[in-house]
C-alpha positions in Angstrom: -32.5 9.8 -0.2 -28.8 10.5 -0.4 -27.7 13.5 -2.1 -25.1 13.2 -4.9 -22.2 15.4 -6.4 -22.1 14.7 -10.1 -19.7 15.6 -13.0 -20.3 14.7 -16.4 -19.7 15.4 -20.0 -22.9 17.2 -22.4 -20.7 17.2 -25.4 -16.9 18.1 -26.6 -15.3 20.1 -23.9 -18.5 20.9 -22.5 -18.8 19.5 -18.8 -21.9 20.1 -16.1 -21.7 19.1 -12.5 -24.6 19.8 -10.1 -26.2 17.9 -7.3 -28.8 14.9 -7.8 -31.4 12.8 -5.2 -31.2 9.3 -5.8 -31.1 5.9 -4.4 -27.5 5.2 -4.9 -24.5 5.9 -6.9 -25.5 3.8 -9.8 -28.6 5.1 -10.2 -27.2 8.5 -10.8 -25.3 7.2 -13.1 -28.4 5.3 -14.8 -29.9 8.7 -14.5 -27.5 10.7 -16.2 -26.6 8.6 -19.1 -30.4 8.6 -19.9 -30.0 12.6 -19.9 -27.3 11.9 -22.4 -24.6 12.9 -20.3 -21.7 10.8 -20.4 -20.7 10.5 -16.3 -17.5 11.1 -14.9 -17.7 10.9 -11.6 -20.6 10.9 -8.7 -20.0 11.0 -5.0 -22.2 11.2 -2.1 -22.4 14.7 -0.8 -22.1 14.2 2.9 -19.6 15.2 5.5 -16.7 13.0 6.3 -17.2 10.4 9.3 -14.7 9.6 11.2 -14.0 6.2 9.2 -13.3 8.5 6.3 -10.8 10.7 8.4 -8.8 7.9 9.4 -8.8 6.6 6.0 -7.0 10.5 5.0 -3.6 9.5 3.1 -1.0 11.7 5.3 1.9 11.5 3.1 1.0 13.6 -0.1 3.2 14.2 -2.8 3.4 18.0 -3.9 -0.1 18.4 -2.0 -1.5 15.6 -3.5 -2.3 12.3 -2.9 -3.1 9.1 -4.3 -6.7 9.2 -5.0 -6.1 12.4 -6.5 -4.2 10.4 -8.9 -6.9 7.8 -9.0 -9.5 10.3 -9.7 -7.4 12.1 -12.4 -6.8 8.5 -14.4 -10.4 8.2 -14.0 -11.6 11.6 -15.5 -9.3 11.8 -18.0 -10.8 8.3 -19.6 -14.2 9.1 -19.4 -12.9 12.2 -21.4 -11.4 10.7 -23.7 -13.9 7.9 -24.1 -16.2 11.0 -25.2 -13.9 11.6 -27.9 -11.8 14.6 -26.6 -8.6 14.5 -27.9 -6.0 14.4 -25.0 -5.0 17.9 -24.6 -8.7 19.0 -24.9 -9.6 16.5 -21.9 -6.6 18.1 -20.3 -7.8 21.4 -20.0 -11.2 20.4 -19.3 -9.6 18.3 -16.2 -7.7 21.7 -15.1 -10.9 24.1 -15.8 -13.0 22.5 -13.8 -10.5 20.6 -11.0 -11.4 21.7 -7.5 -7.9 21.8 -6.2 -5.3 24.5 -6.8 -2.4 21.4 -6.7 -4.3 19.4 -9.2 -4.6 22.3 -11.8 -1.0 23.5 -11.0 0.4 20.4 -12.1 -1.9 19.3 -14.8 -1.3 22.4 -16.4 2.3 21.3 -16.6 1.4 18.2 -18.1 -1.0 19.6 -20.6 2.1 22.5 -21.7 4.2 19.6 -22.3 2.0 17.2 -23.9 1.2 20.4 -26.7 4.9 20.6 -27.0 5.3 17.1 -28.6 5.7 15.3 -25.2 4.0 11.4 -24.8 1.0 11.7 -21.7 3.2 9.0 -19.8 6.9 11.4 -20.1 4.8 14.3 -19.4 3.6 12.7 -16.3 6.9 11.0 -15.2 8.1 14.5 -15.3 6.0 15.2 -12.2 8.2 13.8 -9.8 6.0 11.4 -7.7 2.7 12.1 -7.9 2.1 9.3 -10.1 4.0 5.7 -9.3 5.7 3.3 -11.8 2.9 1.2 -12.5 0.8 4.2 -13.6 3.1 5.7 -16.2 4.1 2.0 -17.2 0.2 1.9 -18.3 -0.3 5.2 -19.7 2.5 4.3 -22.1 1.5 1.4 -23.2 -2.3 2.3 -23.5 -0.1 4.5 -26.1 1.9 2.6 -27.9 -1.2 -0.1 -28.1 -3.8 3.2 -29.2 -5.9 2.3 -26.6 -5.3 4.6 -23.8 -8.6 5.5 -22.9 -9.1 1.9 -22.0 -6.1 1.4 -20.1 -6.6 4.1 -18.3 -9.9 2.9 -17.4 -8.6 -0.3 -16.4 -5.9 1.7 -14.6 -8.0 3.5 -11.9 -10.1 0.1 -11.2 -6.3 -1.8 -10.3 -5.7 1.8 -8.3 -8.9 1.4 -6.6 -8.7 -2.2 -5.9 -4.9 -1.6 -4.2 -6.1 1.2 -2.7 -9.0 -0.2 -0.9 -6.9 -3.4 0.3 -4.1 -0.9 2.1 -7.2 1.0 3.6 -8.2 -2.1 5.0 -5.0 -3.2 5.8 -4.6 -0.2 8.1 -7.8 -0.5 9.2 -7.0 -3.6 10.4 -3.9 -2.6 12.1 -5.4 0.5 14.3 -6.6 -1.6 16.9 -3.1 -3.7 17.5 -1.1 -0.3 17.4 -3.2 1.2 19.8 -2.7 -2.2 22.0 0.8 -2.1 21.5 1.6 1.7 22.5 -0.6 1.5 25.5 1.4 -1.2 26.5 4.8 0.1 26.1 3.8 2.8 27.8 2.5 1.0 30.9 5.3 -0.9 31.1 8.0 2.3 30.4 6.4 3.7 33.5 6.3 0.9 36.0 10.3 0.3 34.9 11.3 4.0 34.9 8.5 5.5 37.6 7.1 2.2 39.6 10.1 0.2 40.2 12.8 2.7 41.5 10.3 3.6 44.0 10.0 0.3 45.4 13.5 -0.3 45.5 14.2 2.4 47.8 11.4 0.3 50.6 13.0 -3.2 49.4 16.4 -2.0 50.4 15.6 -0.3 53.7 13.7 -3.4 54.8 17.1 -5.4 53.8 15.2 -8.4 52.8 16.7 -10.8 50.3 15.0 -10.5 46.9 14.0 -13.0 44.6 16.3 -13.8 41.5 13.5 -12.6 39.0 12.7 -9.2 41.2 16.2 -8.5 41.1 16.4 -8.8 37.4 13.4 -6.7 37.5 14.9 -3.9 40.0 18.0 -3.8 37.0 16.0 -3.3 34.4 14.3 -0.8 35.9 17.9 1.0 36.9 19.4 0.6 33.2 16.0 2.1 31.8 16.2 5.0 34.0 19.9 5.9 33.6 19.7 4.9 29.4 16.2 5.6 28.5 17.9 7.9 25.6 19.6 4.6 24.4 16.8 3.1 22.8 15.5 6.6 20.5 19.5 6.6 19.6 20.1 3.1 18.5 16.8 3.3 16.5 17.6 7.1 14.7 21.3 4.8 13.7 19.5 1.9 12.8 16.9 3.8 10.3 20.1 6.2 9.1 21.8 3.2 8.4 18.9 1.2 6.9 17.9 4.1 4.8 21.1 4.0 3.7 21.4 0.9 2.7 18.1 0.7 0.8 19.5 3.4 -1.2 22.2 1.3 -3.1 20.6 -1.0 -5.4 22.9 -4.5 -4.7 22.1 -3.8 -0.9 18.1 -3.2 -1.5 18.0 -6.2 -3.4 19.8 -8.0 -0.4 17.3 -6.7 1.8 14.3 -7.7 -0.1 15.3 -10.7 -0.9 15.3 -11.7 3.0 11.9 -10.1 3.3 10.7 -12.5 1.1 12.6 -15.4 3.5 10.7 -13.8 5.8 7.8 -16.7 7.3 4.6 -15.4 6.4 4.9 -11.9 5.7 7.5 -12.9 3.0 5.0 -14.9 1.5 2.4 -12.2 2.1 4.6 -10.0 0.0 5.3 -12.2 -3.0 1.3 -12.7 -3.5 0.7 -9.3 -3.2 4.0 -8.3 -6.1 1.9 -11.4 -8.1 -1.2 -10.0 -7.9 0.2 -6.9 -9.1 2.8 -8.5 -12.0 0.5 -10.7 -13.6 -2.9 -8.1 -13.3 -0.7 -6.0 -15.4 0.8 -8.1 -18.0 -2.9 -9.0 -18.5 -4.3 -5.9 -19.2 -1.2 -5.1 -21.6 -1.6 -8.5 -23.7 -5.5 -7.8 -23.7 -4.4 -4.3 -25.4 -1.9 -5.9 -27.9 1.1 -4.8 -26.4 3.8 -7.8 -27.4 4.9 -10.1 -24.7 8.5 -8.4 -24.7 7.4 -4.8 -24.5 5.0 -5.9 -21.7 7.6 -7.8 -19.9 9.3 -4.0 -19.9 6.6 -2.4 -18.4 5.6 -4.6 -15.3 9.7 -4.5 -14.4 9.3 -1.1 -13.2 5.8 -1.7 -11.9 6.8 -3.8 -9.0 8.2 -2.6 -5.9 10.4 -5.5 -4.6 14.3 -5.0 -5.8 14.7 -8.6 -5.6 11.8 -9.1 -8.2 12.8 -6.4 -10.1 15.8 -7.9 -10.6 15.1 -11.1 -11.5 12.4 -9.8 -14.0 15.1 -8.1 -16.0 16.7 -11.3 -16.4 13.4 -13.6 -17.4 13.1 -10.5 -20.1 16.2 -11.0 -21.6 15.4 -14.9 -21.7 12.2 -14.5 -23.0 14.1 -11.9 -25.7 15.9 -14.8 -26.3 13.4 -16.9 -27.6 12.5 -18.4 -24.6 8.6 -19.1 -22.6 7.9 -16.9 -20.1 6.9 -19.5 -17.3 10.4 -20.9 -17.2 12.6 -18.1 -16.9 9.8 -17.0 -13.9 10.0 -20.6 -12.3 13.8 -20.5 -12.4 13.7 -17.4 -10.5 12.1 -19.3 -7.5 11.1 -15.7 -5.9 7.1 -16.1 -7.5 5.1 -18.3 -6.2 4.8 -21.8 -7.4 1.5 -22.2 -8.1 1.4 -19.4 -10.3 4.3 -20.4 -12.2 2.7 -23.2 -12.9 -1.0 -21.5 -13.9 1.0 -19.3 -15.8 3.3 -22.4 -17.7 -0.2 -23.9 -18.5 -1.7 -20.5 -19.9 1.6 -20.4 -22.7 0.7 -24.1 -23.5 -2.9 -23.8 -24.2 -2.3 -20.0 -25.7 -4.5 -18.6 -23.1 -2.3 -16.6 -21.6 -4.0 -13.1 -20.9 -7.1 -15.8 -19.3 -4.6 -17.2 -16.9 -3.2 -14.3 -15.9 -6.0 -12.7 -14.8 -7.3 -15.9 -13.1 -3.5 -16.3 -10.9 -4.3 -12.3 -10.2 -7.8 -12.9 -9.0 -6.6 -15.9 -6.5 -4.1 -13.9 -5.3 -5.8 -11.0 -4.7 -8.7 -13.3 -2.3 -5.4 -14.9 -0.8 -3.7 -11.6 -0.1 -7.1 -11.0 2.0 -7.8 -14.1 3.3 -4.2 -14.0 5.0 -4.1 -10.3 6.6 -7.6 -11.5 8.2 -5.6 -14.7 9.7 -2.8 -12.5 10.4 -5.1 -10.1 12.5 -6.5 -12.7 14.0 -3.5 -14.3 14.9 -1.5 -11.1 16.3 -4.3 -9.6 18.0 -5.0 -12.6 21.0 -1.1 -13.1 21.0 -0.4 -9.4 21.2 -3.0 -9.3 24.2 -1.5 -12.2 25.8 2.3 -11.3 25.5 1.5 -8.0 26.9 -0.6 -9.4 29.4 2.1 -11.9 30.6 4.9 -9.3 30.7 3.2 -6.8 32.5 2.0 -9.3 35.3 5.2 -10.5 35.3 6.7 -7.5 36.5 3.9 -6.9 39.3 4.6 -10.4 40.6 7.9 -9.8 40.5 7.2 -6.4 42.9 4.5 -8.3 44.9 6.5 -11.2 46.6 9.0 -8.9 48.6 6.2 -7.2 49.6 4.8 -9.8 50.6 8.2 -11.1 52.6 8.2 -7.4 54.1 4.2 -8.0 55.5 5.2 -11.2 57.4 8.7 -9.8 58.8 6.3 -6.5 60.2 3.7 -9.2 61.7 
């Protein structure tokens, strides 16, 4: 049987972590809660497979990274749902963290949270280990009392978005990998392969076929610019990055990513999935339909959205529904406008959202699977095409030059 780390609470402040045999993860659990323990995490101890390094999350944030934040959100609700109070399930988090990072910068948290701070100030304050969406939900598990909850609820949304950009890049490797290989092959017959061949073609002073001579230029503009390309893209990401910088211009550019056929309406679902998951776990805690409104705004990560929320929340301060402000926008999908319209009517609200965010989510799926399936035979074929395009293109002179020897 597998071998399992454990961590779990014996009382207030008192934590034990050891190792445990068992079938599985839930049965450690099982086990443990019949002990009396109240678990807070349990993960197989075994040594990292090479699925596991390529699921490694390169770009930390202060040397830490996002399940790090997952796994803290976790902890500090099974803490709390102990009946810790919050600084007391903050230092137990830094006593017994593994990670110098982790207890560095919770220890900043807990010195401002015992200085009158809110949790969610206290962690905005940490630059960006943790994302809108997470201090949007710590402070309203706050404001609603029922942070322990939230934060519960928290880590499972984390969890869920984490695993689908796992197996979104997952999905990628093997059409990156196809790609670069076949920009390499064709970098060197250009740069390498075809100035070779010119020097035969022009001592044989045959007359080349239109396509072989657009090939023999190519092949003479890559090898007298090949710097051309690495400089237009540097300007081109200077100049982008710029751009995304200034709000009106970000907004611009998101906007036309969501024109964008298919991935534009990859990306709406996936900001649904995320809007309306979150304004249902805030109504379920009692939060008020304006304050919520508030909260997702900075939770979602298109400008063009963002945007447009801040005007449906100024409607809907107004006195007007929420599903008709969102409709108006025309930047949500339509379907869920109208799920949504249908929740307000009926005054189920927090049971639709959850519903449009659990369609979404499958959709979201269902369409990077198409999408892979789609790109990979293309991908294959394109390159394919091009690559024997430019041999045939080399292979009729020489086939001109056999005849004229014979």
């Amino acid at each position: 049987m597998p071998t399992f780390r454990f961590k779990a609470v014996s009382g207030p402040g008192d934590v034990v972590e050891g190792e445990m045999e068992a079938a599985s993860q839930a049965a450690v659990l099982d086990q443990l809660r019949g002990q009396g323990y109240l678990p807070i995490r349990a993960d197989e101890a075994a040594g990292r497979s090479l699925g596991d390094l390529l699921k490694l999350e390169v770009g930390s944030r202060g040397g830490l990274t996002r399940q790090d934040a997952t796994a803290i959100i976790r902890e500090l609700s099974s803490l709390l749902r102990a009946g810790l109070a919050l600084d007391q399930a903050l230092a137990v988090l830094i006593n017994f963290s593994e990670k110098e990072p982790v207890k560095k910068m919770m220890g900043r948290v807990l010195e401002r949270v015992r200085g009158g701070s809110s949790l969610a100030d206290a962690m905005a304050s940490q630059g960006r280990v943790f994302d809108r969406f997470v201090i949007g939900m710590v402070r309203a598990g706050e404001a609603g009392g029922a942070l322990d909850s939230v934060l519960a609820k928290t880590a499972e949304f984390m969890d869920k978005s984490h695993q689908s950009k796992q197996n979104l890049k997952s999905a990628l490797i093997y059409p990156i990998v196809l790609f670069t290989s076949a920009c390499i092959s064709v970098a060197i017959i250009v740069t390498v392969v075809i100035p070779s061949f010119k020097e035969i073609f022009d001592q044989a002073g045959i007359a080349l076929p239109l396509a072989t001579k657009i090939v023999m230029g190519i092949g003479d503009f890559a090898a007298a610019f090949w710097w051309l390309p690495l400089v237009v893209g540097m300007l081109a990401t200077l100049v982008i990055g710029r751009q995304r910088r200034d709000p009106t211009q970000r907004r611009a550019w998101d906007r036309r990513l969501l024109r964008l056929p298919l991935i534009g309406a990859l990306a709406a679902r996936v900001e649904t999935t995320r809007m309306t998951y979150t304004l249902g776990m805030l109504l379920n805690n009692g939060v008020p339909l304006v304050s919520a409104l508030g909260v997702v705004k900075g939770t979602l990560g298109n400008a063009a959205m963002e945007h447009a929320f801040e005007q449906i929340e100024k409607q809907v301060r107004e006195g007007k529904t929420f599903a008709g402000p969102l409709s108006e926008a025309a930047l949500f999908p339509t379907l869920a406008t109208h799920l949504i319209r249908i929740g307000e009517e009926s005054g189920r609200l927090e049971e639709m959202l959850f519903r449009v965010a659990d369609t979404y989510e499958r959709e979201v799926h269902q369409t990077i699977q198409r999408l892979m399936a789609i790109l990979i035979p293309a991908l294959t074929f394109g390159m394919a095409l091009l690559i024997g395009g430019i041999i045939v293109s080399i292979l009729v002179p020489m086939f001109s030059i056999n005849q004229l020897a014979q």
